[in-house]
C-alpha positions, 0 to 999 in steps of 0.5 A, spaced: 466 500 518 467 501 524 473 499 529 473 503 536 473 510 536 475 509 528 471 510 521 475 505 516 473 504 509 478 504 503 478 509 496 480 508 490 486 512 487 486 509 480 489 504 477 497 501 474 499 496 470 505 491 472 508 485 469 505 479 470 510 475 471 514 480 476 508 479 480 508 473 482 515 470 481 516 463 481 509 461 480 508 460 472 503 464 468 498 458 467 496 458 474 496 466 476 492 468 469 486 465 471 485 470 477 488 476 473 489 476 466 495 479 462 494 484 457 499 483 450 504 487 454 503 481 459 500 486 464 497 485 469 492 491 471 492 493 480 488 497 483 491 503 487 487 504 494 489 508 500 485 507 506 482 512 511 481 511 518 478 517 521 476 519 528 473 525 531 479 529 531 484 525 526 483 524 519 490 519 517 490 516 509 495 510 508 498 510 502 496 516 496 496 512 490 501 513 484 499 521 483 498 525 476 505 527 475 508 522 471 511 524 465 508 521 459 514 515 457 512 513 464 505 513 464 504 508 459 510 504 461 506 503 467 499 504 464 497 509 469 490 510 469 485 516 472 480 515 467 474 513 473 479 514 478 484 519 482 486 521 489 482 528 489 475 525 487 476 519 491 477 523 498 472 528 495 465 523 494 467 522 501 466 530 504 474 530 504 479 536 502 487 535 502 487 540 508 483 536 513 489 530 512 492 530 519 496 525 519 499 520 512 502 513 513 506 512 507 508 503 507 514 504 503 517 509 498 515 506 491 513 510 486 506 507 487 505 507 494 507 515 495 507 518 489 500 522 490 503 525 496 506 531 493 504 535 487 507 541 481 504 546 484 507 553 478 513 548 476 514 546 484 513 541 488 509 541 494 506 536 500 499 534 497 497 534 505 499 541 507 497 540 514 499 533 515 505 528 518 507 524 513 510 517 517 515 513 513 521 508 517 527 511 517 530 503 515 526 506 509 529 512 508 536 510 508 534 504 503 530 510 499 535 515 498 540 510 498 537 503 493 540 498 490 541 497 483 535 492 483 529 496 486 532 504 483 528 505 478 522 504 483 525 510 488 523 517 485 525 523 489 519 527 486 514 524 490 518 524 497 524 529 498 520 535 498 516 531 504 523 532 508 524 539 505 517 542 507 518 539 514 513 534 514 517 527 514 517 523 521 522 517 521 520 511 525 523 507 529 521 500 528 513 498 530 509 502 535 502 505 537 501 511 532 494 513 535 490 509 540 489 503 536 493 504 530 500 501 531 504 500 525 508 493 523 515 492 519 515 488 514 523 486 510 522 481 505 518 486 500 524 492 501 527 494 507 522 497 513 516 496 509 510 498 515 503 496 515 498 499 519 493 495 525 487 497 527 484 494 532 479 495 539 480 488 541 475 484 538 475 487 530 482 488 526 485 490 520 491 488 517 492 494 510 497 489 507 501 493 502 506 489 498 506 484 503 500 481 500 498 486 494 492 481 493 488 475 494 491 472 489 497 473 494 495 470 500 498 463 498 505 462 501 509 461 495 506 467 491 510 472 492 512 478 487 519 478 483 521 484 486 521 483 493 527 483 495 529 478 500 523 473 498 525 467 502 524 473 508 517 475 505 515 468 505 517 467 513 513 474 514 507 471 511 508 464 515 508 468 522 502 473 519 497 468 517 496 464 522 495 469 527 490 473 521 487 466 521 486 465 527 483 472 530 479 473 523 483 479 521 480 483 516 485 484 510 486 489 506 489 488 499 492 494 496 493 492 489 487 488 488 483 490 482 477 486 484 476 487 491 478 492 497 479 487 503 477 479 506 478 474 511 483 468 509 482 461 512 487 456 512 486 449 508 489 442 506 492 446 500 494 452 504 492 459 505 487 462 501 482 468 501 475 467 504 470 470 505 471 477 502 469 484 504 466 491 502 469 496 505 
């Protein structure tokens, strides 16, 4: 897809399991099973999709996906699985090599939105994207070098500290343009200073939604995830944002969405839902 001077399209990274109750809160299972069965753990299978926007002389990546070096407890906690998929391969079948990465928009720091972002190289860890700034909200920072006991175990300090270490971290300080066309938004329902970046030229945008809305089966207002934070925040941020998605014909890109990469939602009688949906 084209959206100005901008190249978009999404990639596949891999995939995690989650519970399916803390997925989706406050609605019972007997609603959110029909759109996403749960295995006999009552896991629910996401997706891991980054999204590439690239131009003649940028190449940026929103979010790298959990990474590979999980310890083998934690990988079966969370059933991670690169059978089909990983970061490498992904931006590989594309022509693009971790050092071709300028610049590396990371929503928040949980373990499944930042973890491919640095690996073990000979015991150490190192940026995945040697060449690349990595942007992330200082209100995030703080929040994840200093979390509460709710959302601690969500923080590993192996998939960003060495970030910091190696120089290549930028602290934002609320929304802003990052490039011609490429601004970020910031959300505190999910965690604090979650950002999602807009790309827009004026007649086509698109919203990466991140955990805000993990997936279609998210868009409806009161679906909103148990590990949110602030959920009644949440709720408000989707009451201000989907309207406008709605209104302009936004594309959304669903971060988590084992079954689709992006759509458009529509509002109804019952609400807000996803409507038509998007390759990309």
């Amino acid at each position: 897809m084209q959206i100005g001077s901008y190249e978009v399209f999404t990639v596949q990274t891999g995939f995690v399991s989650l519970d399916g109750g803390a997925m989706f809160g406050v609605v019972p299972k007997t609603l959110w099973s029909r759109t996403n069965p749960a295995d006999e753990f009552n896991r629910i299978q996401l997706a891991l999709r980054t999204l590439i926007v690239k131009s003649s002389d940028r190449l940026i990546i929103v979010d790298a996906g959990v990474g590979t070096k999980m310890n083998e407890k934690l990988r079966k906690i969370y059933n991670t699985d690169h059978s089909e998929h990983n970061l490498e391969q992904g931006l590989a079948r594309h022509g693009i090599t971790f050092d071709q990465v300028t610049d590396v928009i990371i929503t928040h720091l949980h373990f499944d939105h930042v973890g491919g972002a640095t690996f073990i190289d000979n015991g150490e860890l190192k940026p995945t994207f040697p060449n690349a700034k990595y942007y992330v909200q200082g209100e995030q920072w703080y929040w994840a070098t200093n979390p509460s006991e709710k959302d601690r175990a969500s923080f590993m300090p192996e998939n960003f500290m060495p970030l910091k270490e190696a120089g290549q971290l930028v602290e934002l300080d609320g929304p802003k343009e990052l490039l011609p066309g490429v601004e970020v938004l910031v959300m505190y329902g999910h965690t604090q200073g979650m950002q999602l970046p807009k790309i827009s030229d004026g007649k086509t945008t698109l919203l990466y939604c991140a955990d805000l809305i993990p997936t279609a089966s998210h868009i409806p207002l009161p679906y909103i995830m148990a590990y949110d934070n602030n959920p009644l925040i949440t709720l408000q941020e989707k009451k201000r944002l989907l309207p406008r998605a709605v209104e302009e014909n936004w594309i959304l890109v669903f971060e988590h969405d084992p079954f689709r990469a992006a759509g458009r939602a529509v509002q109804t009688e019952k609400g807000f839902r996803l409507g038509e949906e998007i390759l990309l």
